[in-house]
C-alpha positions in Angstrom: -1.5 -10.2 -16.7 -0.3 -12.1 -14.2 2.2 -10.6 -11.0 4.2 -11.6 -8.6 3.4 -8.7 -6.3 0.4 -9.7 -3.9 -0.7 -6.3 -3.0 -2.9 -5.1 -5.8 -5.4 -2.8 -4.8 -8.3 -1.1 -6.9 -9.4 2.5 -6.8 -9.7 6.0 -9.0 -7.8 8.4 -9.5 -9.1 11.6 -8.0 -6.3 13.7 -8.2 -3.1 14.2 -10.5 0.0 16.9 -10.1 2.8 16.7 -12.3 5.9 17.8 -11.8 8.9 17.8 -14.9 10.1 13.6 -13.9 7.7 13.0 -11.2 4.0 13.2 -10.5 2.0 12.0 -7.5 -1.3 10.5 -8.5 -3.8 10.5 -5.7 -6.4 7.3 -5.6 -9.2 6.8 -3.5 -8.9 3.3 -2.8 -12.7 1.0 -3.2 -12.7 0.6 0.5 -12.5 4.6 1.1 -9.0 4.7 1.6 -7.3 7.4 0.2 -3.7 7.2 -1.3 -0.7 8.9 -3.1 1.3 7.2 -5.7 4.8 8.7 -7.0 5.4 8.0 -10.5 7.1 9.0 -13.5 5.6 11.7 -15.1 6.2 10.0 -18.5 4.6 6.6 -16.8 1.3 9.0 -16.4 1.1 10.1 -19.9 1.4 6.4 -21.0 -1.1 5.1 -19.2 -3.3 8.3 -20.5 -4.2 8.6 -15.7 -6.5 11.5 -15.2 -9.1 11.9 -12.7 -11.8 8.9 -12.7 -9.3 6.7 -14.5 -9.6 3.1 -13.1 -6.3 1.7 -11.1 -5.1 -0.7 -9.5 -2.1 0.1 -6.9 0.7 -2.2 -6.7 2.9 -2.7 -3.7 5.5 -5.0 -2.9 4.9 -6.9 0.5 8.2 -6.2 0.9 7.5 -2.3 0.6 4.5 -2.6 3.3 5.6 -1.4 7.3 3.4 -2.2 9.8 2.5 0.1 13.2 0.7 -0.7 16.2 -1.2 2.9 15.3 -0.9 6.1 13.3 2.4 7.7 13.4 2.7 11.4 13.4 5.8 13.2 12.3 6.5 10.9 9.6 7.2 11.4 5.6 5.7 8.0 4.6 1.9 9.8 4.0 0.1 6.2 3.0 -1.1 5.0 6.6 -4.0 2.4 5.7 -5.5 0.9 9.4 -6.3 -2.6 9.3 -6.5 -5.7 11.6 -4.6 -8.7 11.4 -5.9 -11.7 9.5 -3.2 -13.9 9.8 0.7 -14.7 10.8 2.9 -17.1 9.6 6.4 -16.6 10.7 9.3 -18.4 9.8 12.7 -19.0 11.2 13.4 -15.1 10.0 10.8 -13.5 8.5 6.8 -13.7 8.8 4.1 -12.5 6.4 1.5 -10.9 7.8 -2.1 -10.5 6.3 -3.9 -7.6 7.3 -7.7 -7.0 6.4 -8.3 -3.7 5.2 -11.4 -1.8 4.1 -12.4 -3.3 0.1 -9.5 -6.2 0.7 -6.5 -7.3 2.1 -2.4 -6.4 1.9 0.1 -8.6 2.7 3.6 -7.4 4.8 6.9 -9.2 4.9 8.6 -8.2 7.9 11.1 -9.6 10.0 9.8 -12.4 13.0 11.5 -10.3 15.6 8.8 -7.4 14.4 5.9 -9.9 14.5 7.1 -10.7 18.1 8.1 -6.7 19.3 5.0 -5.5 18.2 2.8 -8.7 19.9 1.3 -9.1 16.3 -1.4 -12.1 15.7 -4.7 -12.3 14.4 -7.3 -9.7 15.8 -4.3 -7.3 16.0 -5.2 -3.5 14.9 -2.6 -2.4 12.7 -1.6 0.6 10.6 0.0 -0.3 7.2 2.6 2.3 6.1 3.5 2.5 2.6 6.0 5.4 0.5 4.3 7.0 -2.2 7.8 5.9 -4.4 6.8 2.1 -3.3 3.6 2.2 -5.2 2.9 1.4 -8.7 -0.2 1.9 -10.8 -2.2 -0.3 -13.6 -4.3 1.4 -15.5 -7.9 -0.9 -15.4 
């Protein structure tokens, strides 16, 4: 299947808690990382997710913040560190490649961001990502 989102990350589920509508689905990431996904609860039972199910975690780059470093006293829990592979910023907006442990995500954020933050290539970064912003593919 082919997507237009450009973040799609693979991992296994390690963890699942269900709730009535909602369930977070914890995923440990191939480079190490671990994250939390919050999806339907019905969306969990489709795609039959237990622990050890292959996934990939899909994230839109417009869905992916960026930080300089970790943030503390914060609800967004996903806070993947990286370093930046590459800029390219237009007239507004910029997308920004970071390298991250097992593969890459992409952010689009504004060029006034890019320039605020002194982003460019060799830049350490923290990704930030709501658990609501991810999706999972069952693999």
């Amino acid at each position: 299947m082919s997507l237009s989102i450009r973040n799609q990350i693979a991992g296994t589920v390690t963890a699942v808690t269900s709730g009535e509508a909602m369930t977070t689905v914890r995923v440990r990431l191939d480079g190490g990382q671990e994250i939390t996904a919050a999806v339907t609860t019905d969306a969990v039972k489709d795609l039959g997710l237990a622990a050890g199910s292959s996934v990939n975690a899909l994230v839109k780059a417009t869905e992916v913040a960026l930080a300089t470093g970790p943030v503390e006293g914060l609800s967004i829990r996903n806070q993947i560190p990286g370093t930046v592979a590459e800029v390219a910023a237009g007239g507004a907006m910029a997308s920004v490649k970071v390298d991250v442990n097992g593969g890459g995500l992409t952010a689009a954020i504004t060029k006034d961001a890019v320039e605020a933050l002194g982003l460019a290539a060799g830049s350490s970064v923290v990704a930030l990502i709501k658990s609501t912003e991810i999706s999972l593919q069952a693999v």
